[in-house]
C-alpha positions as CSV (number, residue, x, y, z in Angstrom):
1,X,15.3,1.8,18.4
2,X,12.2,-0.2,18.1
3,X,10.3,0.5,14.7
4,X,6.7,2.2,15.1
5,X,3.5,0.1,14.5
6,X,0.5,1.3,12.6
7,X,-2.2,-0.4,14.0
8,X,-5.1,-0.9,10.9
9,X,-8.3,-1.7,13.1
10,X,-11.9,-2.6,11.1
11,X,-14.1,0.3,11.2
12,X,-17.6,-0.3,12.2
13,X,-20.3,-0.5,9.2
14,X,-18.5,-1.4,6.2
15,X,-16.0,-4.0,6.0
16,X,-14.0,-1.8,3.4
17,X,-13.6,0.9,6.2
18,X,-10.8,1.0,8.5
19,X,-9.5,3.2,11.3
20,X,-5.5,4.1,11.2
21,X,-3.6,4.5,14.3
22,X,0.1,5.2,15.0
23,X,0.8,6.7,18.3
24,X,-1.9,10.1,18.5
25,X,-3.0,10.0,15.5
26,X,-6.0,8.1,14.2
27,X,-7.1,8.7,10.8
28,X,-10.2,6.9,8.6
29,X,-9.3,4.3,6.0
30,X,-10.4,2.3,3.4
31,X,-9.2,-1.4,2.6
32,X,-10.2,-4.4,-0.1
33,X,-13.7,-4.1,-1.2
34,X,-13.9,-7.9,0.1
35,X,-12.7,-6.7,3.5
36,X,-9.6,-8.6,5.5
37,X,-8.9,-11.8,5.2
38,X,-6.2,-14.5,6.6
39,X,-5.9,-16.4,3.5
40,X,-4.9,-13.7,0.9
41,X,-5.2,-14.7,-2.4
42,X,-4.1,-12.7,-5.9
43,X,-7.5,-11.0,-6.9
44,X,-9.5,-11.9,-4.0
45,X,-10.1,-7.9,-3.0
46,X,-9.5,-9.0,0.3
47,X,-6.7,-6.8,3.0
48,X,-4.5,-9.3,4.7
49,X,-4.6,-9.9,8.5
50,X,-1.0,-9.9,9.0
51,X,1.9,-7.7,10.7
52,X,3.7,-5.8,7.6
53,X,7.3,-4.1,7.5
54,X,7.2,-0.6,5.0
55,X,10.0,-1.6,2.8
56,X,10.4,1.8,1.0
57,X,7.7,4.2,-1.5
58,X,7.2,5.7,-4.1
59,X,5.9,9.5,-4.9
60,X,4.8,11.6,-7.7
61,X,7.6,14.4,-7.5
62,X,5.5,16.9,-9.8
63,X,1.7,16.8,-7.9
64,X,3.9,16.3,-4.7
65,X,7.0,17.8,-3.9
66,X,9.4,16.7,-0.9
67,X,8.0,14.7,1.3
68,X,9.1,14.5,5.3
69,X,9.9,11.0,5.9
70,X,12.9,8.6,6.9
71,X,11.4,5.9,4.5
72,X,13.4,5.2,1.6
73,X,10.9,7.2,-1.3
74,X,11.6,7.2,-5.4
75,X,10.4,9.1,-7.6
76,X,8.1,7.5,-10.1
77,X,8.6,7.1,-13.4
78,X,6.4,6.3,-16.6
79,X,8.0,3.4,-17.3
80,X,7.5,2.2,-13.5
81,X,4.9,-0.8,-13.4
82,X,4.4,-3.6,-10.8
83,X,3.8,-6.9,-11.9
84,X,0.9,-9.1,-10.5
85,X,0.9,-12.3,-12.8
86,X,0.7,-14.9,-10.5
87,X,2.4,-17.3,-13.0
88,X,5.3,-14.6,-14.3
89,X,9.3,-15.0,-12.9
90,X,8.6,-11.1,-11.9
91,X,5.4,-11.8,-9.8
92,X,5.0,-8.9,-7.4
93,X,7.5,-6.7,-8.3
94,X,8.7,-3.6,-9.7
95,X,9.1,-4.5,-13.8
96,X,9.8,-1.6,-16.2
97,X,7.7,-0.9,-19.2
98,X,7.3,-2.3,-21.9
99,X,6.2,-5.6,-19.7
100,X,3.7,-8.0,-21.0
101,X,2.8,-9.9,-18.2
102,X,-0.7,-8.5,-16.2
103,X,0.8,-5.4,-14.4
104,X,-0.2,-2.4,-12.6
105,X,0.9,1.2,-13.5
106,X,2.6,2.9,-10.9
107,X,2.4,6.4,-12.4
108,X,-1.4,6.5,-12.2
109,X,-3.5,9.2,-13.8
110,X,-5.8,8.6,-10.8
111,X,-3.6,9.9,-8.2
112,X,-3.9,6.7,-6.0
113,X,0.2,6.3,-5.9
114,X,1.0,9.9,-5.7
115,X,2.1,8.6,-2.7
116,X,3.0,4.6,-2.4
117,X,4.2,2.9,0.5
118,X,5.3,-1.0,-0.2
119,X,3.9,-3.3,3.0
120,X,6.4,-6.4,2.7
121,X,3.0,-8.5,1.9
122,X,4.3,-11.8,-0.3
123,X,7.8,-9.9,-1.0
124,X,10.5,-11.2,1.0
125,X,9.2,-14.8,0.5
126,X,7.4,-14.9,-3.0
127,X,4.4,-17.4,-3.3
128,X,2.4,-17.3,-6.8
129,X,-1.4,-16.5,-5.6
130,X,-0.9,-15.0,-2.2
131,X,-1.3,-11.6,-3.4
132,X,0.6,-8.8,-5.4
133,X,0.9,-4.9,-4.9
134,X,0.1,-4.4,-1.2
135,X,0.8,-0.8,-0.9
136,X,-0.4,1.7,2.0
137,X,-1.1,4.7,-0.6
138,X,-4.1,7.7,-1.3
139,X,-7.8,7.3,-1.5
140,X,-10.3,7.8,-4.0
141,X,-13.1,10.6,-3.1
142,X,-15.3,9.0,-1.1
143,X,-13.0,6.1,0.7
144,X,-13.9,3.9,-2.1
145,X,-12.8,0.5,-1.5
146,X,-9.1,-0.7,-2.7
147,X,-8.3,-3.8,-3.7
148,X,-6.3,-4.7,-1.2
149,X,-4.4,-2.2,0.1
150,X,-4.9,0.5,2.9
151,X,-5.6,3.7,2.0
152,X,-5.5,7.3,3.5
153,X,-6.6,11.0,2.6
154,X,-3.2,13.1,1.1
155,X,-3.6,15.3,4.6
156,X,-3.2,12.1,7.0
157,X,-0.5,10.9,4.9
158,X,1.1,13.7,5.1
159,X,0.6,13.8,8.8
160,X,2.1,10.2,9.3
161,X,5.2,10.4,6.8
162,X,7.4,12.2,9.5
163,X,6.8,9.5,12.4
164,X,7.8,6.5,9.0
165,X,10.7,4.7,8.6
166,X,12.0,1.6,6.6
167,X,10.5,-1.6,9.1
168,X,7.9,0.6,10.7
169,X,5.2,-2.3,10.8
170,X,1.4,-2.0,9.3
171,X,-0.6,-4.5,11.7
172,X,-4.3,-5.4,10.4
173,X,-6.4,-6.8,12.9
């Protein structure tokens, strides 16, 4: 069975905006404050332009329950934390806490990675700079910008987790 493809299309305005699509459903987006870019560098803000397989995610089983999906999902814990120090051996990654290296905490108080969803962005073949923590996850009020990533209201997630499985492609034009 051929994986699905979510197609991540600029949305007309804002370059932080985007419009999701996978099949009948087309929901609003935000991406990296800088927009998308072709040459993704670590920090740069930017979404890549690239095809992406969903590896697996990640959820917050106490704000969200089960979730209806075929994708591989774990439950996050507090010691959960993602590295993104260019120059560290665990350089986009999953690290456990304590880490001292730059990281990100996947157990936000935020809510952003209620819901997480890792894009295989710089993961499968790892090169320092190109970019860390690419994850398709939850808004902030408003579709604020990300820093990278694509992100979606709780509602369309939800909506879109049934139709997700491990290799489903992200594609950002």
């Amino acid at each position: 069975m051929k994986p699905s493809t979510i197609v991540v299309r600029p949305a007309p305005g804002k370059k932080s905006r985007a419009i999701v699509r996978l099949g009948a459903i087309t929901v609003p987006a935000a991406i990296g404050r800088s927009g998308r870019t072709v040459i993704k560098r670590e920090g740069d803000g930017a979404t890549p332009i690239a095809s992406m397989r969903l590896l697996a995610g990640f959820r917050r089983g106490e704000r969200n329950g089960r979730l209806v999906t075929s994708l591989p999902i774990r439950r996050i814990r507090a010691d959960m934390l993602w590295c993104d120090q260019p120059d560290d051996a665990s350089y986009n990654r999953l690290v456990r806490a304590p880490f001292g290296a730059s990281h990100e905490e996947m157990r936000r108080s935020d809510g952003l990675y209620d819901i997480c969803l890792v894009m295989d962005w710089n993961l499968s073949s790892r090169a320092r700079y190109r970019g860390s923590a690419i994850f398709f996850h939850l808004i902030r009020p408003g579709y604020e910008p990300t820093a990278g990533c694509v992100a979606i209201s709780l509602s369309d997630m939800r909506r879109l987790l049934p139709h997700l499985r491990k290799g489903t492609i992200v594609r950002v034009l």
